[in-house]
C-alpha positions in Angstrom: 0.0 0.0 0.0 1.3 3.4 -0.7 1.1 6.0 1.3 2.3 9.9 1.4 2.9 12.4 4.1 -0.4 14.0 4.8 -3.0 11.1 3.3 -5.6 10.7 6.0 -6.6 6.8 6.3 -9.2 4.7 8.4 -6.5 2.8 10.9 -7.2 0.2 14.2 -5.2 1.6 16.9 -6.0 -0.8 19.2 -5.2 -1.9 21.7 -4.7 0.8 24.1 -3.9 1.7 28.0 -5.2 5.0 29.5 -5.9 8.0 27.5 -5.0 6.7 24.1 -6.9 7.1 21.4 -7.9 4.1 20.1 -10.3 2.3 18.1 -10.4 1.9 14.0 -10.6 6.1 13.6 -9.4 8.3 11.1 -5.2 9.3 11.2 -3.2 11.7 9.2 0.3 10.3 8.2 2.7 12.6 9.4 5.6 10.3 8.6 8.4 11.7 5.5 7.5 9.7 2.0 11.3 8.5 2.0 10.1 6.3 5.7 6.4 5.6 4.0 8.4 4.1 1.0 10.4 1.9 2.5 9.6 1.7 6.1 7.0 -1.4 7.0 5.8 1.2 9.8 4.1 4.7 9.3 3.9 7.4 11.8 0.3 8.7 12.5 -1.2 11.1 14.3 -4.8 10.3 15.0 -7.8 12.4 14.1 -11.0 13.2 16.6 -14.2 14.5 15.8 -14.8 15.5 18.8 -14.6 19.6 18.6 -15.4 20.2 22.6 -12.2 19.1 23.9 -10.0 22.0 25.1 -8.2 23.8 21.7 -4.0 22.7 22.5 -1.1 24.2 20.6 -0.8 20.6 19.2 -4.4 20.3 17.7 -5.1 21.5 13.9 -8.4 21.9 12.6 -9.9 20.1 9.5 -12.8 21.0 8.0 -14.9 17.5 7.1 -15.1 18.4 3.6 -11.0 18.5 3.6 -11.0 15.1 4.8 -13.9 12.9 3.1 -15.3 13.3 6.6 -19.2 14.5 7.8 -17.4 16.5 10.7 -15.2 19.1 11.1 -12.2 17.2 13.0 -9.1 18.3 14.8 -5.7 16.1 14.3 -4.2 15.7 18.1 -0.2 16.3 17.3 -0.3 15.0 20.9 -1.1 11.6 20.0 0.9 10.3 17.6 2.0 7.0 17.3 4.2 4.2 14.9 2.3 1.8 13.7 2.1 -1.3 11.3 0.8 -0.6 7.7 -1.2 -3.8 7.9 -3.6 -1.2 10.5 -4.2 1.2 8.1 -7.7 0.8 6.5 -9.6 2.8 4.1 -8.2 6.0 2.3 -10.0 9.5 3.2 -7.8 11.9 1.6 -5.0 14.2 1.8 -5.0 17.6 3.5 -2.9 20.9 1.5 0.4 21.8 2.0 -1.0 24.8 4.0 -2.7 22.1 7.0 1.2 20.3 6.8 2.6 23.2 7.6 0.1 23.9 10.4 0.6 20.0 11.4 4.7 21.0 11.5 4.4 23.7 14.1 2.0 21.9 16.2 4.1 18.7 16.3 7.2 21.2 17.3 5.4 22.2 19.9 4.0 18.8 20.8 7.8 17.0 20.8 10.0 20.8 22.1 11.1 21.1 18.3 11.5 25.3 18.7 15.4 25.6 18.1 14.4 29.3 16.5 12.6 30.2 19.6 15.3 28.7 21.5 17.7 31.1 19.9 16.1 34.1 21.2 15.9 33.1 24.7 19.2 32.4 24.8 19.9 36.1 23.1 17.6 37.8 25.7 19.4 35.7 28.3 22.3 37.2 27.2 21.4 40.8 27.1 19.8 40.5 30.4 23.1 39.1 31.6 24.5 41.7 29.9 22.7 44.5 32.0 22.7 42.9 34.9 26.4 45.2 36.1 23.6 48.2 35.3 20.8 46.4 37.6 23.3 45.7 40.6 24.2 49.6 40.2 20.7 50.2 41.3 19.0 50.4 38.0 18.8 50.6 34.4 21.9 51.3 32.0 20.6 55.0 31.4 20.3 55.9 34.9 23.7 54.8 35.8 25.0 56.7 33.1 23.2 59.8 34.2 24.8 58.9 37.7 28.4 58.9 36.5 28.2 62.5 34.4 27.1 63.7 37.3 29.8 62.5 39.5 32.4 63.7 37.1 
């Protein structure tokens, strides 16, 4: 069976412990094509119609008609899981490179992916370090200057 990045199939995730999603439910397959080519496992994230749960960072909206669905459906980048292909079922879809993109920062969040934002709070660690000779003066850079033309 091929499958791409992005195709939305029926699969049986059972069985399951706890909070799992389980059951045979619609998945998005969030897995690169070079791993669905030649992998005999796909990575999936599964796929809930149920639109009440509390909105996360890792959720993406679908609208039904995206999906070959009846609902509107939200794909839970917090529950994502490898599994065999022989699991995967019927063929729904495939959602537009603008939803993948959606699905990319939402499983950055979902696995701490955020080197650019990583970046920055390292650089305003840094200029906070930076200041902080200023801030044991008793106060901000400026005032400290003020203090030392006045001094002179």
């Amino acid at each position: 069976m091929n499958v791409s990045r992005g195709d939305i199939f029926y699969a049986d995730l059972t069985p399951v412990v706890g909070c799992e999603q389980g059951g045979v439910r619609p998945t998005l397959i969030i897995q690169n094509d070079i791993g669905n080519r030649y992998s005999p496992t796909v990575i999936v994230a599964a796929i809930t119609s149920r639109m009440e749960k509390n909105p996360l960072p890792t959720h993406v909206p679908l609208t039904g008609e995206q999906i070959g669905l009846r609902q509107n459906s939200v794909v839970m980048l917090e529950q994502i899981r490898t599994i065999d292909r022989s699991r995967l079922r019927a063929y729904l879809g495939h959602v537009g490179s603008e939803c993948l993109r959606n699905v990319d920062e939402a499983l950055g969040v979902s696995l701490g992916l955020f080197i650019k934002q990583a970046e920055i709070k390292e650089e305003q660690y840094e200029t906070s370090m930076a200041l902080l000779p200023y801030r044991r003066a008793g106060g901000s850079k400026r005032r400290t200057e003020k203090a030392g033309k006045t001094a002179l």
